[in-house]
DSSP file (Angstrom, degrees, kcal/mol; ACC not computed):
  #  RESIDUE AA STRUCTURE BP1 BP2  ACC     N-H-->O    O-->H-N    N-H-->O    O-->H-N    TCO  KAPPA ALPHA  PHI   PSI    X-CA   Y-CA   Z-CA
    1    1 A X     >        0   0    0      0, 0.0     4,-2.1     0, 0.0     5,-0.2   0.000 360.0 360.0 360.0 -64.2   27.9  -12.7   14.1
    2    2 A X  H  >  +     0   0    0      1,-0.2     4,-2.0     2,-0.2     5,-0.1   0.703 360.0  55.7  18.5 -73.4   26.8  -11.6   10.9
    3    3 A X  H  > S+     0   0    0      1,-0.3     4,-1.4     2,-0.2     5,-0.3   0.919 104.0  53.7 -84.3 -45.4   23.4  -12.2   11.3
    4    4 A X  H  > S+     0   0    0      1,-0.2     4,-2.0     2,-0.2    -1,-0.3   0.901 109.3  49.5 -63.4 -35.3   23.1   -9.9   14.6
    5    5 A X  H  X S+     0   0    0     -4,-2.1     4,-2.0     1,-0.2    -1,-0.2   0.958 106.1  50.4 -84.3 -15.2   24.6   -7.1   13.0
    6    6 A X  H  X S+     0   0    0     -4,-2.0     4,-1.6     2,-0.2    -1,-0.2   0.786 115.8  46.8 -58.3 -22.7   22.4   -7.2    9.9
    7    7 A X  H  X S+     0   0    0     -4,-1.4     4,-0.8     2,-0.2    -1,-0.2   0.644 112.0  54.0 -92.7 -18.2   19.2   -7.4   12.7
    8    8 A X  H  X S+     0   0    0     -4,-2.0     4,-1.5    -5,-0.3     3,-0.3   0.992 102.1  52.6 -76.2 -45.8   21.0   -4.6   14.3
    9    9 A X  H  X S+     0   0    0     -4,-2.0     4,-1.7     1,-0.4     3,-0.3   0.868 117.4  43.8 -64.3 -57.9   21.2   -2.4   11.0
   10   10 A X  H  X S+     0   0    0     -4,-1.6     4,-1.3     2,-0.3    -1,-0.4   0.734 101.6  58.2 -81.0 -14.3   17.4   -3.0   10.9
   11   11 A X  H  X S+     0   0    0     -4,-0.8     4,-1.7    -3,-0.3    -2,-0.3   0.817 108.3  51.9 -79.8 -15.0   16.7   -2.5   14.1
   12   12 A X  H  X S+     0   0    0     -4,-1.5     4,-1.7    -3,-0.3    -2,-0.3   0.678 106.0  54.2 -72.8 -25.5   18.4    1.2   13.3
   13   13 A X  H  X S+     0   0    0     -4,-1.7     4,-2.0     2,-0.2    -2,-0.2   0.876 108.7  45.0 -85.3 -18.8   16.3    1.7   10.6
   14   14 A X  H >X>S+     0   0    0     -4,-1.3     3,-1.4    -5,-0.2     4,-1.0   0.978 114.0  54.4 -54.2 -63.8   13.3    1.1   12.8
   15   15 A X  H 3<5S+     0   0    0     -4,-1.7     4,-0.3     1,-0.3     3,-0.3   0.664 108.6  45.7 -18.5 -53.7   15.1    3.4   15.2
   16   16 A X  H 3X5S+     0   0    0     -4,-1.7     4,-3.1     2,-0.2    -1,-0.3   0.772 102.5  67.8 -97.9 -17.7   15.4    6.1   12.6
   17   17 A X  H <X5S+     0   0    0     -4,-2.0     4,-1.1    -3,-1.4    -2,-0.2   0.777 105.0  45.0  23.2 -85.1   11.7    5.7   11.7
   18   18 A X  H  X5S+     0   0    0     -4,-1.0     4,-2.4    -3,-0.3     5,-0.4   0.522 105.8  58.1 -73.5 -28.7   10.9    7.0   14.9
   19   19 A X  H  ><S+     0   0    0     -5,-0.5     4,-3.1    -4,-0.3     5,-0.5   0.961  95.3  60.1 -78.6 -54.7   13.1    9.5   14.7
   20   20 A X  H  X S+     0   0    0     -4,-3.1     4,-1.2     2,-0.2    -2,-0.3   0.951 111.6  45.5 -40.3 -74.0   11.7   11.0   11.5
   21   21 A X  H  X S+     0   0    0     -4,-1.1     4,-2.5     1,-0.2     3,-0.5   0.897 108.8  54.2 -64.8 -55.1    8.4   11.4   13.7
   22   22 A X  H  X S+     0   0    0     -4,-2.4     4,-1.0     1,-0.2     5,-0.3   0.976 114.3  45.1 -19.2 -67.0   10.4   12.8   16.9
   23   23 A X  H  X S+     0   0    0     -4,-3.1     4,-1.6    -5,-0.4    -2,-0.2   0.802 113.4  46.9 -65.9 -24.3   11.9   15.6   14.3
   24   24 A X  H  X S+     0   0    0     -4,-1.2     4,-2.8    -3,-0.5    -1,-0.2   0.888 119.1  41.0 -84.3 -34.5    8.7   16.4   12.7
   25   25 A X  H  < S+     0   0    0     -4,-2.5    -2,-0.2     2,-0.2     4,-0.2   0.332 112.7  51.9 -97.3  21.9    6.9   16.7   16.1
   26   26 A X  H  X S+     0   0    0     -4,-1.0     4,-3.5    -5,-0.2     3,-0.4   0.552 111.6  63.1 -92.9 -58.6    9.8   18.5   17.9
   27   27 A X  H  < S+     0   0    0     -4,-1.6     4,-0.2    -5,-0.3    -2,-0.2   0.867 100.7  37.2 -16.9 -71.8    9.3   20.4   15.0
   28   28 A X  T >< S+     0   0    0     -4,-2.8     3,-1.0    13,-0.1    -1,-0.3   0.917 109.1  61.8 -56.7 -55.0    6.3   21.5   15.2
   29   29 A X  T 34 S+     0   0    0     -3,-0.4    -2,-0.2     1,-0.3    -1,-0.1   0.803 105.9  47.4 -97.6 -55.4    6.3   22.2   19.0
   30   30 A X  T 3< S+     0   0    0     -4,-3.5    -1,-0.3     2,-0.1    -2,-0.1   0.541  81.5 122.5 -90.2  16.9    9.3   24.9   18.9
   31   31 A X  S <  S-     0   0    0     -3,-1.0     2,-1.6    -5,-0.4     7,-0.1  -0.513  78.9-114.8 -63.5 144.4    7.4   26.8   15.7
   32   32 A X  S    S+     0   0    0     -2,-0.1     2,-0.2     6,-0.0    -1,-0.1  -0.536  79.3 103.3 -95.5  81.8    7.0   30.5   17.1
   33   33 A X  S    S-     0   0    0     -2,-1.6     0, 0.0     1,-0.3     0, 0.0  -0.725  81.6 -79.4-132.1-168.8    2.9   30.6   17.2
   34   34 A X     >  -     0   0    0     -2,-0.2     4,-1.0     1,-0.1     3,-0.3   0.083  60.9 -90.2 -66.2-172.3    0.3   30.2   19.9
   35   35 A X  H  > S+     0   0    0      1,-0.2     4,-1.5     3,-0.1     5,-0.2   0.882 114.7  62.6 -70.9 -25.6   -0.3   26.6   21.1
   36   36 A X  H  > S+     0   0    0      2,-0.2     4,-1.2     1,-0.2    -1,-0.2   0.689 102.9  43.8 -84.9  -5.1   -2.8   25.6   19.1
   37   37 A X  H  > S+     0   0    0     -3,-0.3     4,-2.5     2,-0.2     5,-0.4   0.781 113.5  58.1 -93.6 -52.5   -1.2   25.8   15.8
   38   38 A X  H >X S+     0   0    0     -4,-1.0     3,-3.8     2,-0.2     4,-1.1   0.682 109.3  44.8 -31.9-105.6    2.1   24.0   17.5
   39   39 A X  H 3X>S+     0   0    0     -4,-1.5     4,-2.2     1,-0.4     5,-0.9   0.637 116.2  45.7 -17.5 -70.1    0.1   21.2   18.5
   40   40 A X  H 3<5S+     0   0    0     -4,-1.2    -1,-0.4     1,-0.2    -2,-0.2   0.606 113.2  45.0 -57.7  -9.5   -1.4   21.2   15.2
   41   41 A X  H <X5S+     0   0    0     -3,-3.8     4,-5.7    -4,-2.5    -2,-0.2   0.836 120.3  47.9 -85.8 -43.7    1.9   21.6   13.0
   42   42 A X  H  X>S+     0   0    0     -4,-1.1     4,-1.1    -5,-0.4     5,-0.5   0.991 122.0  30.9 -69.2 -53.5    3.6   18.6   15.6
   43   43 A X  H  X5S+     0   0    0     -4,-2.2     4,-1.4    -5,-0.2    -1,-0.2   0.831 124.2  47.4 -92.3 -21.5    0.9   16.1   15.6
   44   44 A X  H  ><S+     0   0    0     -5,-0.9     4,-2.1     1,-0.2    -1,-0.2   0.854 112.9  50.5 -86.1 -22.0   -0.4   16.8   11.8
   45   45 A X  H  X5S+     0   0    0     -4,-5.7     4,-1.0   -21,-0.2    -2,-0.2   0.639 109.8  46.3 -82.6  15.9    2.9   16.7   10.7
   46   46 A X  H  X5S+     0   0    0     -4,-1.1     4,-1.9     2,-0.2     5,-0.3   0.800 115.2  51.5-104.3 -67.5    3.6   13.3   12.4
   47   47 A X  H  X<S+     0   0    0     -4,-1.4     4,-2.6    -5,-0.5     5,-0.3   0.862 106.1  50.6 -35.7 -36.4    0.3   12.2   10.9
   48   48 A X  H >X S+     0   0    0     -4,-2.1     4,-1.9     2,-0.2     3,-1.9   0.887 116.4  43.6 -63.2 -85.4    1.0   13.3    7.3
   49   49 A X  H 3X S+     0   0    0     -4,-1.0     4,-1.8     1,-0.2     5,-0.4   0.802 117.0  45.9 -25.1 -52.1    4.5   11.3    7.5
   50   50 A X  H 3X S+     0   0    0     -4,-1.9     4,-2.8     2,-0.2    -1,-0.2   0.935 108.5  51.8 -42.0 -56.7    2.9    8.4    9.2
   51   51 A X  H <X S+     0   0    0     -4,-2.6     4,-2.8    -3,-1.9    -2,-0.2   0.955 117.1  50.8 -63.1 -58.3   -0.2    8.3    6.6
   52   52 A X  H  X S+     0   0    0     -4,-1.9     4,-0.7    -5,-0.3     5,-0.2   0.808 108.1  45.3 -46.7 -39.8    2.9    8.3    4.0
   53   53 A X  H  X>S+     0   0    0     -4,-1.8     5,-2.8    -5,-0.4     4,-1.3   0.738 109.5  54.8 -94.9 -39.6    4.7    5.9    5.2
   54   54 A X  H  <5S+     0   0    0     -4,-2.8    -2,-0.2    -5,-0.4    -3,-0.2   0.845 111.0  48.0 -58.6 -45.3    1.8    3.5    5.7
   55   55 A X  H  <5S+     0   0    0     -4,-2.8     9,-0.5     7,-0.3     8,-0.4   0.513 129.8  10.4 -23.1 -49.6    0.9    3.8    2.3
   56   56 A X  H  <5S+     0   0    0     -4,-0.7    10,-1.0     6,-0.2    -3,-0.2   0.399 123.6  28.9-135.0 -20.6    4.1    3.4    0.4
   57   57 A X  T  <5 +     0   0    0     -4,-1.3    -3,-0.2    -5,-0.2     2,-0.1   0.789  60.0 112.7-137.4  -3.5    6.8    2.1    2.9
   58   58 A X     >< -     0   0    0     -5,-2.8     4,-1.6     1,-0.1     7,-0.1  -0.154  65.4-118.1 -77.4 174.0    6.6    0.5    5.3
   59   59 A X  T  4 S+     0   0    0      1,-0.2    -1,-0.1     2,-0.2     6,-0.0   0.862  98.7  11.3 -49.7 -54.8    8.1   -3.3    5.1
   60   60 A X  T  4 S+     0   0    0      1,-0.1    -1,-0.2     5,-0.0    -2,-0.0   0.380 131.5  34.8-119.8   3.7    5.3   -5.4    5.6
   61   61 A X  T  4  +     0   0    0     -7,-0.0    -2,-0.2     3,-0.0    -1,-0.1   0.504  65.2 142.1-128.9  -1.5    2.0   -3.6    5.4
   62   62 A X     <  -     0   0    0     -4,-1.6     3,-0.3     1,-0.2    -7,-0.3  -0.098  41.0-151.9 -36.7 143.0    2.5   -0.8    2.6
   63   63 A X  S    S+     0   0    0     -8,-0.4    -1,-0.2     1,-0.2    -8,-0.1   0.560 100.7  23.8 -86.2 -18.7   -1.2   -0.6    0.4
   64   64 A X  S    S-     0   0    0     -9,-0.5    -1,-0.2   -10,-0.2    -2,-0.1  -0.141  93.7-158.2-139.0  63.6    1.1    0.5   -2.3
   65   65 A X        -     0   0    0     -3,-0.3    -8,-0.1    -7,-0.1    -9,-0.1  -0.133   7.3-142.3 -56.1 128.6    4.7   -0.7   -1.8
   66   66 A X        -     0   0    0    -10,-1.0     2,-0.5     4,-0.1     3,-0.1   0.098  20.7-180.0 -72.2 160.9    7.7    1.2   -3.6
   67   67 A X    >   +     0   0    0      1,-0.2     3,-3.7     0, 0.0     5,-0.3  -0.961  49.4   1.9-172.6 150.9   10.6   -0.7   -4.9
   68   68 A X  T 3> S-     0   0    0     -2,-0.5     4,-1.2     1,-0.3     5,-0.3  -0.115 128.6 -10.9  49.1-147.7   13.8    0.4   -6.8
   69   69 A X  T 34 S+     0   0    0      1,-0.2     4,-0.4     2,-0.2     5,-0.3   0.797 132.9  63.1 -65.8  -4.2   14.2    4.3   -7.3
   70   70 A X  T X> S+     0   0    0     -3,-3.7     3,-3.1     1,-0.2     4,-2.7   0.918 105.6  48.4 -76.6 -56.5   10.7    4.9   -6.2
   71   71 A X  T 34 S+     0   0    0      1,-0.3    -1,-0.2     2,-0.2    -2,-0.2   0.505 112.9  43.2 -46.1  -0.9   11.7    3.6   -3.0
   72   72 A X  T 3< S+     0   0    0     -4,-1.2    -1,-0.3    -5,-0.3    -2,-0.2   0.410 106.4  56.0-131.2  12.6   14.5    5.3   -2.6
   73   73 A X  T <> S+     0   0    0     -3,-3.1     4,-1.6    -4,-0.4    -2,-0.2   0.405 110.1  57.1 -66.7 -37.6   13.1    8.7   -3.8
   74   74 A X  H  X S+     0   0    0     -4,-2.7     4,-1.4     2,-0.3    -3,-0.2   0.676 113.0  37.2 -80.0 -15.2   10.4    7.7   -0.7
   75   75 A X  H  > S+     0   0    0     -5,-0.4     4,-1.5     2,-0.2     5,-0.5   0.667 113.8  51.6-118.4 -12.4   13.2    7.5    1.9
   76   76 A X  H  > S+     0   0    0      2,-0.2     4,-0.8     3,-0.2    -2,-0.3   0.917 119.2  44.0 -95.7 -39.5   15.6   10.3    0.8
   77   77 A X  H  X S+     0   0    0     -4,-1.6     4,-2.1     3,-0.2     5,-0.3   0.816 120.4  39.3-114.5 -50.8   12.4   12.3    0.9
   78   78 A X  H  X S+     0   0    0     -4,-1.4     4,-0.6    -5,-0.2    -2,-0.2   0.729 119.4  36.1-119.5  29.9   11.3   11.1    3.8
   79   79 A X  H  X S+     0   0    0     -4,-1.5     4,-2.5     2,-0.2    -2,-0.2   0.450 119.1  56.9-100.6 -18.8   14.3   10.7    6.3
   80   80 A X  H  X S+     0   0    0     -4,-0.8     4,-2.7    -5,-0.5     5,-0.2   0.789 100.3  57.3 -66.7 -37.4   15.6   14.1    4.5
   81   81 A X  H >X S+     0   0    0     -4,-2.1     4,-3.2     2,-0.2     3,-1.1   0.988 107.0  53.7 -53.4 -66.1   12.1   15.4    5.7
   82   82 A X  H >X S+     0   0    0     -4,-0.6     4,-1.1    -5,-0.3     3,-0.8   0.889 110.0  39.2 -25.2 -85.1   13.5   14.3    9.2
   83   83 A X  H 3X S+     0   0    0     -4,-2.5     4,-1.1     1,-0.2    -1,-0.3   0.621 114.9  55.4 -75.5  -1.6   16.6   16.0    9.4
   84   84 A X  H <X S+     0   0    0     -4,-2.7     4,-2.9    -3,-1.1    -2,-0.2   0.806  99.2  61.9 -76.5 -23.3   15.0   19.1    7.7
   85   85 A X  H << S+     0   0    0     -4,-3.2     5,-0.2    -3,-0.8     4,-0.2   0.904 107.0  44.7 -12.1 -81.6   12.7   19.0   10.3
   86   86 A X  H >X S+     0   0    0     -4,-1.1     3,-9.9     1,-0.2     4,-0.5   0.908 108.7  55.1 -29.0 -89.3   15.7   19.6   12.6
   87   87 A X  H >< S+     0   0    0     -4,-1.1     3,-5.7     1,-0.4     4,-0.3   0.627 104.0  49.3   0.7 -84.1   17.1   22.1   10.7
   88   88 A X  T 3< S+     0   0    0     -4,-2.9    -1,-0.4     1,-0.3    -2,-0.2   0.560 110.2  57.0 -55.1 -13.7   14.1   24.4   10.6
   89   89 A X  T <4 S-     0   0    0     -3,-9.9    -1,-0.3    -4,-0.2    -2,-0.3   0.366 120.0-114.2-100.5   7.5   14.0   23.7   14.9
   90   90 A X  S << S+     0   0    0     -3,-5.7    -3,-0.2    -4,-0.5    -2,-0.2   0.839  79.5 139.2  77.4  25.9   17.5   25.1   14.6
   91   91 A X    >>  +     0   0    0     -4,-0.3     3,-2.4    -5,-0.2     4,-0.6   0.124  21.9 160.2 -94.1   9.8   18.6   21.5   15.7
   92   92 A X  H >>  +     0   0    0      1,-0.3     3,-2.2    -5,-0.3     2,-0.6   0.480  69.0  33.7 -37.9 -91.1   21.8   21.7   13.0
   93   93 A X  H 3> S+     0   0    0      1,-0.3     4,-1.3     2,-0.2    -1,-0.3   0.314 118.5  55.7 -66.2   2.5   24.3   18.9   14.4
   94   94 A X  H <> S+     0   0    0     -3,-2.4     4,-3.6    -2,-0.6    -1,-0.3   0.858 109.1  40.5 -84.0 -66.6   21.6   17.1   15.4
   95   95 A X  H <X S+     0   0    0     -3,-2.2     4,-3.6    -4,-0.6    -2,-0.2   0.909 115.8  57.6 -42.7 -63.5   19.9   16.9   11.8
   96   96 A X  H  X S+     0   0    0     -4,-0.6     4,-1.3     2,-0.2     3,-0.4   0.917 104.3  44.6 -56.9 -59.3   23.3   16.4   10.6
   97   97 A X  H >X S+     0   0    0     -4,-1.3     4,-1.0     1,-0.2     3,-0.8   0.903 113.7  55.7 -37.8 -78.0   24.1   13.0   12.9
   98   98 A X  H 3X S+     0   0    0     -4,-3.6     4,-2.3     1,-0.3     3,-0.5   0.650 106.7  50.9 -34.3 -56.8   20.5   11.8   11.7
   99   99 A X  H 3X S+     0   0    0     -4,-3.6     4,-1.2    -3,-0.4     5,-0.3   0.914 114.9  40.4 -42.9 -73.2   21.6   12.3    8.0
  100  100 A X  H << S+     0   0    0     -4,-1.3    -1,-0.2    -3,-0.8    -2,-0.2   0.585 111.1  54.3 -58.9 -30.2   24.5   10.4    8.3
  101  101 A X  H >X S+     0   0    0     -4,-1.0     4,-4.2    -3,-0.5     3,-2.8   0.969 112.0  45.8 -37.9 -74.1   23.1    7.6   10.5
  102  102 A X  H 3X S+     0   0    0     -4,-2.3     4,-1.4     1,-0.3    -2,-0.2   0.644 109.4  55.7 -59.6 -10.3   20.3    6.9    8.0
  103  103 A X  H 3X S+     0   0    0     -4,-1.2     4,-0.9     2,-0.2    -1,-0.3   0.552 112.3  49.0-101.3  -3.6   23.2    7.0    4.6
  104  104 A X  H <> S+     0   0    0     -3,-2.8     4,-1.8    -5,-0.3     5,-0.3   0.723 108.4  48.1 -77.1 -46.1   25.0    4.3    6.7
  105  105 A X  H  X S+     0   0    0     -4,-4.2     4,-3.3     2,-0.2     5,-0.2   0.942 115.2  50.8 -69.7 -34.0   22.0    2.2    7.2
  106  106 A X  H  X S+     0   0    0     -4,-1.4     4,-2.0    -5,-0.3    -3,-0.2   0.958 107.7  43.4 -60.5 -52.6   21.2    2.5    3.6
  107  107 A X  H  X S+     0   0    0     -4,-0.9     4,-3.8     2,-0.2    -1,-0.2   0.861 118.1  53.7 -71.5 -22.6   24.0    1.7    1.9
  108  108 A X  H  X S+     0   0    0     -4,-1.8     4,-4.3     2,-0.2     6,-0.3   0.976 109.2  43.6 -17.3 -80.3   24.2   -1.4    4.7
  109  109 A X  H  <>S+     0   0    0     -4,-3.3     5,-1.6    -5,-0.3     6,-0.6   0.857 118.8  52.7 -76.9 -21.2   20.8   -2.8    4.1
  110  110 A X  H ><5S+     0   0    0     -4,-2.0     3,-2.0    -5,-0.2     5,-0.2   0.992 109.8  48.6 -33.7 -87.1   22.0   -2.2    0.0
  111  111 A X  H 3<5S+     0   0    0     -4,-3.8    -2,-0.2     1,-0.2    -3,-0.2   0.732 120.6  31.7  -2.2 -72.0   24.9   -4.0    0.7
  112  112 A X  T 3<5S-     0   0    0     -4,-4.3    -1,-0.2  -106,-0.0    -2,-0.2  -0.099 107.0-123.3-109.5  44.9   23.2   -6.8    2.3
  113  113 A X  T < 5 +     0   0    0     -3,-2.0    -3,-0.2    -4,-0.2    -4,-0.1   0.764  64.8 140.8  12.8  51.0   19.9   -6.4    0.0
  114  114 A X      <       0   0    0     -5,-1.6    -4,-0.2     1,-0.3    -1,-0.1   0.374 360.0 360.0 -88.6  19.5   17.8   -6.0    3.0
  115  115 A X              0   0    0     -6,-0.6    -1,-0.3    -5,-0.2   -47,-0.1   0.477 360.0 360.0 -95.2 360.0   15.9   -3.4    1.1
């Protein structure tokens, strides 16, 4: 029983992942410009985050993988990116559930050193 919710826990941090990208490219999309800079704030800022995350955090392919408080400077930065994201689309309770999700899945995968 255990074991499934620890695979559930990580299958919410995939979950919120994705969600960080959602919120930057919802972002983007409800900025008040023409289209073409929308398009370019939603799909470059999903790239920047992406490029970031590829780089330093993700699990099994990072080129430069994070560990201890750099890694957790790297996820408060960028699942805080996420729900500022919101914020700044005027998404508030939205932002806020995201925030709270992701400080449950952390101290979880803490918990059960799944970090």
């Amino acid at each position: 029983m255990l074991t499934a919710v620890k695979g559930a826990n990580l299958l919410m941090m995939f979950l919120l992942e994705l969600g960080v990208l959602a919120s930057v490219g919802y972002w983007g999309w409800t900025l008040d410009a023409n289209l073409a800079v929308r398009l370019l704030a939603g799909i470059g800022g999903m790239a920047l985050f992406i490029g970031v995350w590829a780089i330093f955090g993700a699990a099994n392919g990072a080129r430069i993988p994070l560990h201890g408080y750099s890694r957790a400077l790297l996820e408060i930065l960028w699942f805080g990116g996420g729900a500022a994201a919101l914020v700044a689309a005027g998404r508030t309770a939205p932002a806020v559930v995201f925030a709270v999700l992701y400080l449950i899945n952390a101290a979880l995968r803490l918990h059960w050193k799944q970090v």
